[in-house]
C-alpha positions in Angstrom: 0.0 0.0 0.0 2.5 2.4 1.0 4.6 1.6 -2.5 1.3 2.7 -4.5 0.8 5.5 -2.9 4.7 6.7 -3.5 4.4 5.5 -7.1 0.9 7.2 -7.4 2.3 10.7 -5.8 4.8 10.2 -8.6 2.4 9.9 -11.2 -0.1 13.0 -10.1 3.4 14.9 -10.0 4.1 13.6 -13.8 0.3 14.6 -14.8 0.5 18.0 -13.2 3.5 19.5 -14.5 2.0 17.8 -18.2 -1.1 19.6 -17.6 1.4 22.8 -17.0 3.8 22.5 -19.9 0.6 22.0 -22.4 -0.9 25.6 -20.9 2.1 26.8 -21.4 2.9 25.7 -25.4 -0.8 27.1 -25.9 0.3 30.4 -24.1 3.4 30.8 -25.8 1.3 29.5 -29.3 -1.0 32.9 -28.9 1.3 35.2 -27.4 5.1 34.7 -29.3 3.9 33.4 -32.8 2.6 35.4 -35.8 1.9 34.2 -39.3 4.3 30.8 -37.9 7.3 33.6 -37.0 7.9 34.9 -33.6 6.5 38.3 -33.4 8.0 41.7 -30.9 4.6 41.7 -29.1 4.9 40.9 -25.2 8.6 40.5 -25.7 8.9 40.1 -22.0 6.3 38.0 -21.7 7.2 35.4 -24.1 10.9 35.5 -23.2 9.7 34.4 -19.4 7.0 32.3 -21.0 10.2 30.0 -22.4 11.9 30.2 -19.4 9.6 28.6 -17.6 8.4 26.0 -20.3 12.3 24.9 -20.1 12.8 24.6 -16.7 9.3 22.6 -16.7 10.7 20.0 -19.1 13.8 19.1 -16.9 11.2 18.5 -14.3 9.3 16.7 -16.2 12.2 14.5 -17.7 13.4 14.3 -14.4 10.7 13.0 -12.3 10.0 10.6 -15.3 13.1 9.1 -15.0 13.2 8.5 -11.6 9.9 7.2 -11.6 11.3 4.8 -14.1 14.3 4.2 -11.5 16.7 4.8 -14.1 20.0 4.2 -12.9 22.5 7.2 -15.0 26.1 7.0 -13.4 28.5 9.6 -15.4 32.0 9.6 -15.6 34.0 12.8 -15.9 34.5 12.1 -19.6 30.5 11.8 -20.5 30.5 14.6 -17.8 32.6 16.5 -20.2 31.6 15.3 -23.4 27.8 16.0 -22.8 29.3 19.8 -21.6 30.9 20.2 -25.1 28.1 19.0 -27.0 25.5 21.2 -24.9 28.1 23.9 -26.1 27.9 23.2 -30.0 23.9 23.2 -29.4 24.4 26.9 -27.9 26.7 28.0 -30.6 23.9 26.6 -33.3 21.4 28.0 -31.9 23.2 31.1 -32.1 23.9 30.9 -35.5 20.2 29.7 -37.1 18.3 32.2 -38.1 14.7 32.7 -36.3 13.0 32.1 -38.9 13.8 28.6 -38.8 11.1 28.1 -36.0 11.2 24.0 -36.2 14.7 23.4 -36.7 15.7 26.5 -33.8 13.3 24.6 -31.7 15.4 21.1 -31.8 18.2 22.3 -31.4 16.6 24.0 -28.2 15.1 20.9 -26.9 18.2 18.7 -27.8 19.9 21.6 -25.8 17.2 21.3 -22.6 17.3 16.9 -22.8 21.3 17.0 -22.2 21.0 19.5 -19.5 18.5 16.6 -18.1 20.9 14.5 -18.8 23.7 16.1 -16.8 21.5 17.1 -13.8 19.8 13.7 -12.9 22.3 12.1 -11.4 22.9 14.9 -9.2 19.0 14.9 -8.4 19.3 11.1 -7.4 22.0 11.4 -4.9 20.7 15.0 -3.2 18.1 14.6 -0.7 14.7 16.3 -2.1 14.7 18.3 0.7 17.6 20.1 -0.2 16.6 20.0 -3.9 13.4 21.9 -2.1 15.8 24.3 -0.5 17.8 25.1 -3.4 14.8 26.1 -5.8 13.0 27.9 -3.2 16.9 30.2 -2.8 16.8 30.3 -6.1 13.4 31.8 -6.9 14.3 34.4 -3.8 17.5 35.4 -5.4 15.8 35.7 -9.0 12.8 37.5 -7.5 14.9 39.7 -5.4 16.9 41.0 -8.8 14.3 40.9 -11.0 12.9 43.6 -8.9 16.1 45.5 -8.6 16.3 45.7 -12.2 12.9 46.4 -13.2 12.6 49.0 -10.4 16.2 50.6 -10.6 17.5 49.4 -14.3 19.6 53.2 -14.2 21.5 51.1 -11.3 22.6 48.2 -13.8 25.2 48.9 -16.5 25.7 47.0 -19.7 29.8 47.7 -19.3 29.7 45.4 -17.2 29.0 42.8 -19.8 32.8 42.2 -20.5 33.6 41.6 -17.0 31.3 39.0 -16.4 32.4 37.2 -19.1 36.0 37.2 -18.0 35.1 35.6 -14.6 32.9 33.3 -16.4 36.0 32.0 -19.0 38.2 32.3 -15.5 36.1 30.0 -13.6 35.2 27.6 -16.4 39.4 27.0 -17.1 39.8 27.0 -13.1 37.4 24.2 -12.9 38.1 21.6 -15.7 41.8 22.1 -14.3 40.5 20.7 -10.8 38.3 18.0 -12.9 41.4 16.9 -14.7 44.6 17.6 -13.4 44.2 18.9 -9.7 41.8 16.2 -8.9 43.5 15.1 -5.9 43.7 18.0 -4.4 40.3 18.8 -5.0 39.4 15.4 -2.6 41.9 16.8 -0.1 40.5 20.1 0.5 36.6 20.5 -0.5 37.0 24.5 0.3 38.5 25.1 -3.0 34.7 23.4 -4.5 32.5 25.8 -2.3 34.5 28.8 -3.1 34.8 28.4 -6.5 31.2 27.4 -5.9 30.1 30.7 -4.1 32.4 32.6 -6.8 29.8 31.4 -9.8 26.8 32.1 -7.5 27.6 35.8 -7.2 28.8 35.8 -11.1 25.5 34.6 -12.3 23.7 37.1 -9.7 25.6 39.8 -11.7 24.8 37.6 -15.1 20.7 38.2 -14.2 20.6 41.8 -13.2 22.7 42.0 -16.6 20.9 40.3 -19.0 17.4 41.3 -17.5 18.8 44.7 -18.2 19.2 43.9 -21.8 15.7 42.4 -22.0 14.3 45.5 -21.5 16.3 47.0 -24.0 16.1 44.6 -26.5 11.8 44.7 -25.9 11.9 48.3 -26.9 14.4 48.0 -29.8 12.7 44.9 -31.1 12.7 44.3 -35.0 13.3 40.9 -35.3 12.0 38.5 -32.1 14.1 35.4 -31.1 12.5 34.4 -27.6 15.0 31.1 -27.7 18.4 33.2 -28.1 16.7 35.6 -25.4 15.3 33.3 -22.5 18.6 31.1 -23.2 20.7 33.7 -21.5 18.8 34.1 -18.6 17.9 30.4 -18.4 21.3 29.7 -17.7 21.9 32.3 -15.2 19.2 30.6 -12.9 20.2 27.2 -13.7 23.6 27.7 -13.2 22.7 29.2 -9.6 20.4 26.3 -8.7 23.1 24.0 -9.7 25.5 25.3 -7.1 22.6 25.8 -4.5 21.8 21.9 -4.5 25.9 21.0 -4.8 26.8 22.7 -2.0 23.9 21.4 0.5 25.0 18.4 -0.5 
């Protein structure tokens, strides 16, 4: 009895965030699309719209496959290799023009199934209480700077653009030398993890007030609407925040 209840908690869970993402490709059908192009109308709107439908997909993916009990252990090397090829999706989506509505939107959901891919087996060995935690700090932190920059954007400066990007590159070279040469040492002293940790926390923090800023310039200056190259950005700003959050409770 107590097994079917778990296993039919599972399954409401599974229905309910179905029953969410299908309200959400009809609102994002009405509101982002015109004449099968996506159209400058409720640019905000439609770039959040995506950023939720994405984060409700890894859900989704990820309560399946546990409710499937799949076991997914990944090495370093599949670690790395699904980072590079999450990488060449960015770069592509990038590149293709918005036009191409189907072919942008594989390479988008290609993009959001790795990312499933990478974060399950971090989900399985957390406890859900701190997978709780994390997401509820996150949405606080999010919340918190949406305001800031929607209340007091004259406070946010797009020079800072090119400094954020240099502590991003810094920390990405600082870390794939701990993952393959410094290991090791890594084992010995766990500090150097929650640091660097804490470090990408406060980068992304900077990342959101940033590119929120640049929503709000980009909806005004809007010709040509690309709500997957716009929710992308702060998509991973979140993400990468919520990553940390649940690593270092861990």
């Amino acid at each position: 009895m107590l097994v079917s209840k778990k296993v039919d908690g599972q399954l409401v869970k599974i229905f309910g965030f179905l029953l969410v993402f299908l309200a959400l490709c009809y609102s994002i059908a009405i509101n982002s699309f015109k004449n099968g192009k996506f159209t400058c109308n409720k640019y905000i709107l439609n770039t959040y719209l995506y950023i939720v439908i994405t984060f409700n997909i890894l859900i989704l993916m990820t309560l399946s496959m546990e409710y499937k009990d799949i076991d997914f252990r990944m090495s370093g090397w599949t670690l790395f290799g699904l980072f590079l090829i999450s990488i060449g999706c960015i770069i592509l989506m990038n590149k293709i023009n918005s036009e191409r509505v189907i072919l942008k939107h594989l390479i988008w959901l290609i993009f959001v199934l790795i990312l499933g891919y990478i974060f399950y087996p971090m989900y399985i060995k957390s406890n859900k209480g701190v997978v709780t935690s994390a997401m509820i700090t996150t949405l606080s932190i999010v919340v918190i700077l949406s305001i800031i920059a929607y209340v007091k954007p004259e406070w946010i400066s797009l020079s800072m653009g090119p400094v954020l990007l240099i502590g991003l590159i810094g920390v990405i070279i600082f870390e794939l030398l701990l993952l393959f040469v410094f290991q090791n040492q890594l084992s010995k002293n766990p500090w150097i993890f929650r640091a660097s940790s804490y470090f990408v926390i406060f980068l992304f923090m900077g990342f959101i007030l940033y590119d929120t800023k640049r929503l709000q310039i980009n909806a005004k200056e809007c010709v040509k609407a690309d709500y997957i190259q716009e929710s992308l950005h702060l998509f991973l700003d979140i993400f990468n925040i919520f990553i940390r959050l649940v690593g270092l409770s861990r």
